[in-house]
N, C-alpha and C positions, 0 to 999 in steps of 0.2 A: 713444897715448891716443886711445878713438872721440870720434867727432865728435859734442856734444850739440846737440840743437836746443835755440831757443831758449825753449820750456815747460819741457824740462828743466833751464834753467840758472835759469831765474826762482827757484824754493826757495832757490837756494844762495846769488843775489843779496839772496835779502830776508832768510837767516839774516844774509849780512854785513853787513846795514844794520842790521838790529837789533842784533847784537851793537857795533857801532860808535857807535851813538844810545844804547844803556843804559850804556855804559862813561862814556859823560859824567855821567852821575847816578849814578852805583855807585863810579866808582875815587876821585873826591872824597868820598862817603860814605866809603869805606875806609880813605882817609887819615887822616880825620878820627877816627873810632871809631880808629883804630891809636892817633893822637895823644892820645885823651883816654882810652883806658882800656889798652890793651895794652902800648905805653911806656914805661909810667908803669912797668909789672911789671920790667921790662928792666931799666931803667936803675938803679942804685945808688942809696938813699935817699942816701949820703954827699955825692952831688953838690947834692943840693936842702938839707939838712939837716945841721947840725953837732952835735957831741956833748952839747949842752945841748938837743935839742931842740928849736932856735930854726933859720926859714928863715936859709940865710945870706946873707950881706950881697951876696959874690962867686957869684952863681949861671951863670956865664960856662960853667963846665963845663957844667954843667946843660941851656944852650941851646944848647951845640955837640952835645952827642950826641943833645939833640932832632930839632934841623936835619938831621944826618944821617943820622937812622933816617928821617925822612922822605922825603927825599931820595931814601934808596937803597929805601923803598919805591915814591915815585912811579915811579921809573925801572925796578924790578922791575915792577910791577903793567904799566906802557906798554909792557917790552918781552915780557909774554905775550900784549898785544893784536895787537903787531905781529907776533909768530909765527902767529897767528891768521889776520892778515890776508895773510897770505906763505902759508898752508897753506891756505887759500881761496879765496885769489885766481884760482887755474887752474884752479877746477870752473866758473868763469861766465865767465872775461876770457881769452884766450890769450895774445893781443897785450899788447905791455907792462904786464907784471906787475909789473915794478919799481918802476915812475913809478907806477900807481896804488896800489902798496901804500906806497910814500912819501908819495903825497903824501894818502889817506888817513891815515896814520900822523900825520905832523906837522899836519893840520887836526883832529884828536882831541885832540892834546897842546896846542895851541893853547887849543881849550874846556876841556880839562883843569884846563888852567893858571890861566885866568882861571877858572873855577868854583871853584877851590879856593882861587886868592889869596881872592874876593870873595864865593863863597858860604856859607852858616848860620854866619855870622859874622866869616868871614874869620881862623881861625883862623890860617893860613900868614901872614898881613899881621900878626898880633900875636906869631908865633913869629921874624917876623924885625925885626920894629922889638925885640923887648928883646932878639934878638943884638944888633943892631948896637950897642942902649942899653949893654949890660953887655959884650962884647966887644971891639968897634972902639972 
């Protein structure tokens, strides 16, 4: 690998910081849009709705396979950022690549996390209190 000066690495530092600053506003939008319209497509009316056309009383299925379509999106969506940030990381840093692409990685998921429990409604904070309400 040649050796970049340091004008040359600045681009590729500030693509990573961008892409790392929008992924907090964008993968909670994702979620969110996933949760309230794409889901919805997925998931079997029979879990929401019983054959008199009445919601049903036991919607327990309903919130499990919500939870974990979410789920396994937040953890899809997080682990293309952190391929991102592993395939980036050695146009601008040499030296340990690991430690900043981790701990980049888990200060993302952090905001992630708390942006999507707590933010444009707190969707994830009402999809797991009626788990816990109609499941546990």
């Amino acid at each position: 690998m040649s050796k970049r000066t340091n004008g040359a690495k600045l681009p590729y530092f500030i693509l990573f910081v961008a892409v790392n600053g929008l992924s907090c506003v964008f993968i909670p939008f994702l979620l969110d849009y996933a949760h309230n319209f794409l889901n919805s497509i997925i998931i079997p009316k029979s879990l929401l709705w019983d054959t008199n056309n009445h919601m049903r009383a036991d919607r327990s299925g309903w919130y499990t396979v919500q939870l974990l379509m979410i789920m396994a999106e937040f953890v899809g969506l997080l682990w293309l950022l952190y391929r991102f940030n592993w395939q980036s990381t050695h146009n601008w840093l040499v030296e340990k690549r690991t430690r900043v692409t981790r701990s980049v990685t888990w200060l993302i998921v952090a905001v992630v996390a708390i942006v999507t429990l707590f933010g444009r409604g707190g969707f994830l904070i009402w999809l797991v209190k009626h788990y816990v309400k109609n499941v546990v």
